[in-house]
C-alpha positions in Angstrom: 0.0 0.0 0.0 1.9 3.0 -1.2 -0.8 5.4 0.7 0.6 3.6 4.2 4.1 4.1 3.3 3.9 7.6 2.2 1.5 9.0 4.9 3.9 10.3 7.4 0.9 9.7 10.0 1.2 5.9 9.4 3.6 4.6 11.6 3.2 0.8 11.2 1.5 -1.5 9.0 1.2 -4.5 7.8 -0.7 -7.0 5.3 -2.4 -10.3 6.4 -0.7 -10.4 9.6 -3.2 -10.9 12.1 -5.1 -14.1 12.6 -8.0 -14.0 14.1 -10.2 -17.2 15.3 -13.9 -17.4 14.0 -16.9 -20.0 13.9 -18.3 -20.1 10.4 -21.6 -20.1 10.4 -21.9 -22.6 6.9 -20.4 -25.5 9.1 -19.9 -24.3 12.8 -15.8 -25.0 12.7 -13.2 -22.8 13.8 -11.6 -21.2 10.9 -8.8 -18.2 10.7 -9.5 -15.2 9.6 -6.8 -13.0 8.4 -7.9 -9.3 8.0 -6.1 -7.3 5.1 -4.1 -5.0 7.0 -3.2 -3.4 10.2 -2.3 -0.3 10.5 -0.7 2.4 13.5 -1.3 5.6 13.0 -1.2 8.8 14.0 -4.4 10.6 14.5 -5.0 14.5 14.1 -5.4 15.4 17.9 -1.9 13.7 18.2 -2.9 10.3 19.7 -1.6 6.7 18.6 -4.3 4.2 17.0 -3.9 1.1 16.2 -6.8 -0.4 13.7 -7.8 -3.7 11.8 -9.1 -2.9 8.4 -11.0 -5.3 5.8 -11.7 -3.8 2.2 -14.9 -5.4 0.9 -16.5 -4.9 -2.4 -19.9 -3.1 -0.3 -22.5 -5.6 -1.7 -20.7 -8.2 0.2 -21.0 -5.9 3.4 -25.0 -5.8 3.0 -27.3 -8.8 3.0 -28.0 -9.7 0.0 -31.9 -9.4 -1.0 -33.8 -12.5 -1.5 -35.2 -13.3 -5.3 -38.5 -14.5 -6.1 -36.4 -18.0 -6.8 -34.1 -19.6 -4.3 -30.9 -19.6 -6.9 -26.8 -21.2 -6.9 -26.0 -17.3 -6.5 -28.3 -16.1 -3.9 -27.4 -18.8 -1.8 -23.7 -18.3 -2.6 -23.7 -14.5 -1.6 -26.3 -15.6 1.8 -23.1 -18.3 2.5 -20.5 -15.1 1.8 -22.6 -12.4 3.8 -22.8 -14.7 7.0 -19.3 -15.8 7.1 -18.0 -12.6 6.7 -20.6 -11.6 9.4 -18.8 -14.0 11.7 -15.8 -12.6 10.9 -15.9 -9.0 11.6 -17.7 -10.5 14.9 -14.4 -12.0 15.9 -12.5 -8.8 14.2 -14.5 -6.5 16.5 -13.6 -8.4 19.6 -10.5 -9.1 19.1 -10.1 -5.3 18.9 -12.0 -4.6 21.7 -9.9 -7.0 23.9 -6.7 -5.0 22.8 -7.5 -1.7 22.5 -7.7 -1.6 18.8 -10.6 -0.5 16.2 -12.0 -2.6 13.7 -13.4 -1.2 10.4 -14.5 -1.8 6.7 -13.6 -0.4 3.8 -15.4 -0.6 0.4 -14.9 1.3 -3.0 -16.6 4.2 -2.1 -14.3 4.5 0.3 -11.0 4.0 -1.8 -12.1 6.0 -4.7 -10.2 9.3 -5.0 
């Protein structure tokens, strides 16, 4: 990400190096969840955050709407929108626990 490694407010990130423990909803295992970055920063009243952040296309962050026909795809993006779910679950806790913020990013908020 050459936004983290020129923004002189970003003091440490990384990519994929957090793994966090979640319970998939499809077939109730434990699974690993590794979030796409993490990231230090710098805020603007001069304090140090530390934050977990996912970029999802946005129609994976809503639940998808149900057809008049049960179809491969609706059940596929029902499968997605649940695990993901569970995810961002564990993401948020895992934050809370250790004083970090979770959030989401789609492409409304990457577009420039």
């Amino acid at each position: 990400m050459v936004w983290c490694d020129k923004n002189e407010n970003v003091l440490q990130w990384g990519s994929e190096e957090i793994v966090i423990p979640y319970i998939s909803p499809v077939d109730r295992r434990v699974h690993r969840y590794f979030p796409d970055f993490y990231v230090k920063a710098k805020t603007r009243d001069d304090l140090i955050k530390k934050y977990i952040v996912e970029v999802k296309p946005e129609k994976q962050c809503m639940a998808p709407k149900r057809p008049k026909r049960q179809t491969k795809n609706y059940i596929t993006e029902v499968k997605t929108f649940g695990v993901n779910q569970a995810k961002w679950k564990a993401a948020v806790e895992y934050c809370k626990d250790r004083n970090m913020e979770f959030m989401i990013l789609t492409e409304k908020h990457l577009k420039v």
